[in-house]
C-alpha positions in Angstrom: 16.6 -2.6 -7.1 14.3 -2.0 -4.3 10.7 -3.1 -4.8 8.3 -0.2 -4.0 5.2 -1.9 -5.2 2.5 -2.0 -2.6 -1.3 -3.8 -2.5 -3.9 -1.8 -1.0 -7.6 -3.5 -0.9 -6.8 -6.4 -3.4 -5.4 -3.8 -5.8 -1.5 -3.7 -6.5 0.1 -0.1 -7.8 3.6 0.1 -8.6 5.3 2.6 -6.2 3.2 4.5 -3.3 3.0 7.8 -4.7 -0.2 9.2 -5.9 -1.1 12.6 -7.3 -3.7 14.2 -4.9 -7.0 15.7 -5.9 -7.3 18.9 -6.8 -3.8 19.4 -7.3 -3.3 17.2 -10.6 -6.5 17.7 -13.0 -7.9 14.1 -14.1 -3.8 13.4 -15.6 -5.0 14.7 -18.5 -3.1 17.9 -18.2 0.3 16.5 -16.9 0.4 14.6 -20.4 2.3 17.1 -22.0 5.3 17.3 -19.3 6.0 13.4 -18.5 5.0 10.2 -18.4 2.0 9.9 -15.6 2.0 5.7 -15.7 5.2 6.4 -13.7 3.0 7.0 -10.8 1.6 4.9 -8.6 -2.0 6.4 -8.8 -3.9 9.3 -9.8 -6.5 11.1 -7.4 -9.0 12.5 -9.5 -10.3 16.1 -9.3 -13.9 15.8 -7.1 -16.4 14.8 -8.8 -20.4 15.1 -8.5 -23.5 14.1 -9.6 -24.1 17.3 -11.3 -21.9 19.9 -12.8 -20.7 22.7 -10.6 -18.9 26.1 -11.6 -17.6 26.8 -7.9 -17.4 29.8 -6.5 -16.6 33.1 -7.5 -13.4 35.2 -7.5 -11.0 35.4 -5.6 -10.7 31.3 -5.1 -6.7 31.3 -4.1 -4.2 33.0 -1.9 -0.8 32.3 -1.2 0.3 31.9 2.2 3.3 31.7 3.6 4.5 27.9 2.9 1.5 27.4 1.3 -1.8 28.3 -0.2 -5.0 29.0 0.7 -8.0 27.9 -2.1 -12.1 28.1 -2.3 -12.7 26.6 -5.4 -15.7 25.2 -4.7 -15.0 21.8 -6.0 -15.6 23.0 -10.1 -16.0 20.1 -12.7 -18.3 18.7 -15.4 -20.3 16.4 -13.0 -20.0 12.4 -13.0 -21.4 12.5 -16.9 -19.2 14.9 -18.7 -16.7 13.2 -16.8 -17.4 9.8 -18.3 -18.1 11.2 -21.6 -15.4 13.9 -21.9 -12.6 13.1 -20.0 -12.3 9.3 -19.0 -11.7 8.4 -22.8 -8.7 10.4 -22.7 -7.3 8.9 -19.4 -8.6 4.9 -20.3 -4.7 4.5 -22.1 -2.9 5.6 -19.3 -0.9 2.7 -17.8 -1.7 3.6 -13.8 -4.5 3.8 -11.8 -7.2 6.4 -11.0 -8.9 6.9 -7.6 -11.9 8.6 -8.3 -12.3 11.7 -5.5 -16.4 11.8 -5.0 -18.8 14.0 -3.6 -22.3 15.4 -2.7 -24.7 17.0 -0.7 -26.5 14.4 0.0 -26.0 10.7 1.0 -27.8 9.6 -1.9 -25.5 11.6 -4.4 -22.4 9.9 -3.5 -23.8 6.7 -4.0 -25.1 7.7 -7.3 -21.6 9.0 -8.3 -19.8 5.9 -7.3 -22.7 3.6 -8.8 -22.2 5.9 -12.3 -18.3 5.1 -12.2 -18.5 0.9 -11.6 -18.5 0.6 -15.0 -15.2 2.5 -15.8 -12.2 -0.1 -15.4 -9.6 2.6 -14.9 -11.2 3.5 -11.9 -10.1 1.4 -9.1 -11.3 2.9 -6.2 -13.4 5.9 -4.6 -12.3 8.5 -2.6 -14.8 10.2 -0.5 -14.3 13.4 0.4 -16.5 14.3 3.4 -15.6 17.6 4.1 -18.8 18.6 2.0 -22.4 20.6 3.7 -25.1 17.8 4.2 -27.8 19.7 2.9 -30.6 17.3 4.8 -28.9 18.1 8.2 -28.6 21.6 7.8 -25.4 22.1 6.3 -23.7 20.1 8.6 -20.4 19.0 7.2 -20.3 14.5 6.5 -16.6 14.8 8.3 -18.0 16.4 11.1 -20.8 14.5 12.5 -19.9 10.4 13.3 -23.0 9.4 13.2 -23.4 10.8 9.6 -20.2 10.2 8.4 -20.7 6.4 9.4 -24.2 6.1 8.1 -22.5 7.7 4.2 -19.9 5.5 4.5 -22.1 2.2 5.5 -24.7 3.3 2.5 -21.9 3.8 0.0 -19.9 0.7 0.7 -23.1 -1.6 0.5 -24.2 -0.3 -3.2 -21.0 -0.6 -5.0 -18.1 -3.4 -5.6 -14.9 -1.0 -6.0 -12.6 -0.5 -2.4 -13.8 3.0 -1.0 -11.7 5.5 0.9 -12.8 8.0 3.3 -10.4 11.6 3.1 -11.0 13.0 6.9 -11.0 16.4 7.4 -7.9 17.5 10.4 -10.7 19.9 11.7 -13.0 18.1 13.9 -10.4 17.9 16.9 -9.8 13.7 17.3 -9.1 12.6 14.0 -8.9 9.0 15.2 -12.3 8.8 16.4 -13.9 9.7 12.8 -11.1 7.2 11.3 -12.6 3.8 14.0 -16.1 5.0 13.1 -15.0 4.7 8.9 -13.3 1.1 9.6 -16.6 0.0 12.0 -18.9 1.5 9.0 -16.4 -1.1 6.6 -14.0 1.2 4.3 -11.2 0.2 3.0 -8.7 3.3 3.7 -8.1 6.1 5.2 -6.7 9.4 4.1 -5.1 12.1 6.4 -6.0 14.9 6.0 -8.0 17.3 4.2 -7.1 21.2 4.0 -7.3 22.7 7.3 -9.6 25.7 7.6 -8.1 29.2 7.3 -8.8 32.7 6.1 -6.1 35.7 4.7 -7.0 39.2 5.2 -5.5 41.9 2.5 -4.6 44.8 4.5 -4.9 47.4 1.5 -8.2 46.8 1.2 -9.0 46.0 4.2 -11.0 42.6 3.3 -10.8 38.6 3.2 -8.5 38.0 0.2 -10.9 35.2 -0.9 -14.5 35.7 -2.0 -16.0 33.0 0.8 -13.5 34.5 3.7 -12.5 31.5 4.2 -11.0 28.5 2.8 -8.9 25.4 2.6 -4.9 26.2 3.8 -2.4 23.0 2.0 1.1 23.2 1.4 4.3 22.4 3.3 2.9 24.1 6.6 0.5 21.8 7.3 3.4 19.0 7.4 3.4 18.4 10.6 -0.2 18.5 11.4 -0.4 15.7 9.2 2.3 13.6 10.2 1.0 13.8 13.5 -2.6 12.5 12.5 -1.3 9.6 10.5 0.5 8.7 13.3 -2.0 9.1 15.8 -4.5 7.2 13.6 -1.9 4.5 13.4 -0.8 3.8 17.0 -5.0 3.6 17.4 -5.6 1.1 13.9 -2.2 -0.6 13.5 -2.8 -2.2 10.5 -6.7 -2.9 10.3 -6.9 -0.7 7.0 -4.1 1.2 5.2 -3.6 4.7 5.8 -2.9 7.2 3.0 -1.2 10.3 3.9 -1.5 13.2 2.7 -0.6 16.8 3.3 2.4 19.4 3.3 4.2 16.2 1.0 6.7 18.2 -1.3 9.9 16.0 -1.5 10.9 12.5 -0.6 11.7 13.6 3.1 8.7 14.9 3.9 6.8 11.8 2.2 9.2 9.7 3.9 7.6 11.1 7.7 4.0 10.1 6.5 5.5 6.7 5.7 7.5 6.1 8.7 4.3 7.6 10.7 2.0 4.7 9.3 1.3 5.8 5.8 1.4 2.8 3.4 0.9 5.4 0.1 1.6 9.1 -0.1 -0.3 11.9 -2.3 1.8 14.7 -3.2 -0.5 17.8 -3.8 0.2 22.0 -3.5 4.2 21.1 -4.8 2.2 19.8 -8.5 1.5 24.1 -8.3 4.5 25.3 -8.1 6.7 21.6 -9.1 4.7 19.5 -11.6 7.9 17.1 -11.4 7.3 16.9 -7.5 5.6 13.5 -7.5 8.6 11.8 -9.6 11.3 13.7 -7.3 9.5 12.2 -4.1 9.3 8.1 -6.4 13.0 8.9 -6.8 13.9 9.9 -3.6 12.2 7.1 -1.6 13.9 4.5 -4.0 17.2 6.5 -2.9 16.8 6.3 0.5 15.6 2.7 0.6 19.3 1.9 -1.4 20.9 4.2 1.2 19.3 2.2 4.3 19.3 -1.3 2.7 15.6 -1.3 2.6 14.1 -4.6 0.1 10.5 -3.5 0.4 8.8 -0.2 0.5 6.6 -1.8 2.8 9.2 -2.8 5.2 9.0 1.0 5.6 5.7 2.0 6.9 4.9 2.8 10.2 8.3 2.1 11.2 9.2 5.0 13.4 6.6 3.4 15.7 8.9 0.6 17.0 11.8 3.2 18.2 9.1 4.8 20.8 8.7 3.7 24.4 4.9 4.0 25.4 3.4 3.6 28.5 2.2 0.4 29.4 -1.5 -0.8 28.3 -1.0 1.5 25.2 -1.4 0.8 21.5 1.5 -0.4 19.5 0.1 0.6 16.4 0.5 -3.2 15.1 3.8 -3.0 14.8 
């Protein structure tokens, strides 16, 4: 059988596929349909210091090959997550990725500080497409000096591996992913939702209540694929790369992977597939019988070693 374990930062999960945040609850709510240990990891919803009710109606639109959402990043704050929901997640044989954010450099450190103490929690995922209220609304993602300084501050006040979720909007992705490994994280994941709007031509308005909002699903495929590779052929192998991003079978995992992607998250398919992230295990164990493949990690970043670059380019450490 072919082994599809992988070790990320010290930390071993079983196969490379994770259920993305946002997309997947805490795993509470999948319990009903299947086992969730069979995945490699859960991404939590975002958490923050304080509760939040996000914004108001209309939050989601569909788009063509995809969806367009403004939540607003609801849930019960670091606290009622600990209290509330962790207890029901603490028997579930896989592990969880906390997603974490704030408005201020000081709240994600207090989140990831309030969540050392939970074992099931093996990591933080920071997602840095939030308003820095102390810079005038200027988003973490989007500023490298801020964006290093959060990521610097956050690594050196907890224990747990930290990953940084870039948003694709700020033009060179793999820029903002060299200033995250010189600031010390331990990951990368690509991307975020890219930015985009819907206007309903009956009334004449923006579908959603903020105009605008996050666009994810299978149209922003390629976008991704093209930023994990880009970010590889610039880091190699100097921290893994999670993709993420328009993943909705094994195929389309399979490009991240072959891109540079060491793990996967599947995300807008859990909407309209909730079986989506054991279809793509499945079909990457498939494909490695089909192609002889040992090791999943045999896998990643493979497409590089096919392309002839000019001379004095990277080689993406492969």
């Amino acid at each position: 059988m072919p082994d599809l374990s992988v070790e990320l930062f010290g930390v071993r999960f079983k196969n490379p596929v994770w259920a993305a945040s946002g997309t997947f609850g805490y795993g509470v709510e999948a319990l009903e349909l299947f086992d969730v240990s069979k995945l490699g990891a859960v991404v939590t919803k975002g958490i923050s210091l304080r509760p939040r009710e996000g914004n108001a109606p209309e939050r989601i639109a569909e788009t063509p090959c995809g969806m367009l959402n403004s939540i607003g990043l609801q849930n019960p704050g670091v606290e009622g997550f600990l209290k509330n929901i962790y207890p029901q997640i603490a028997h579930i044989d896989t592990h969880f990725v906390a997603n974490v954010f704030g408005e201020t450099e000081e709240e994600y450190v207090e989140v990831c500080k309030a969540l050392e103490g939970a074992p099931k929690v093996v990591a933080y995922e920071l997602n840095v497409s939030c308003p820095n209220v102390k810079k005038g609304g200027i988003l973490f993602g989007h500023d490298p000096v801020v964006l290093g300084r959060l990521v610097e501050r956050v690594k050196a006040q907890v224990r747990k591996p930290v990953l940084v979720k870039l948003s694709p909007n700020t033009g060179e992705v793999s820029s903002f992913a060299r200033i995250c490994v010189e600031a010390g994280t331990d990951g990368i994941v690509l991307i975020n939702t890219l930015l985009g709007m819907k206007i309903d031509i009956k009334g004449q308005k923006p579908e959603l209540s903020t105009l605008t909002g996050g666009l994810s699903g299978p149209a922003i495929l390629p976008v991704a694929v093209r930023m994990v590779w880009e970010v590889f052929s610039q880091l190699g192998r100097t921290v893994p790369i999670v993709g993420v991003g328009g993943i909705y079978d094994a195929d389309s995992a399979l490009q991240h992977v072959l891109a540079g992607a060491t793990c996967v998250q599947v995300g807008t398919a859990n909407f309209s597939d909730p079986y989506a992230p054991l279809s793509v295990i499945e079909g990457i164990r498939s494909y490695m019988e089909e192609m002889s493949v040992e090791s999943f990690t045999q896998l990643v970043g493979r497409a590089h070693r096919l392309v002839v670059r000019p001379s004095g380019s990277p080689q993406g450490g492969t």
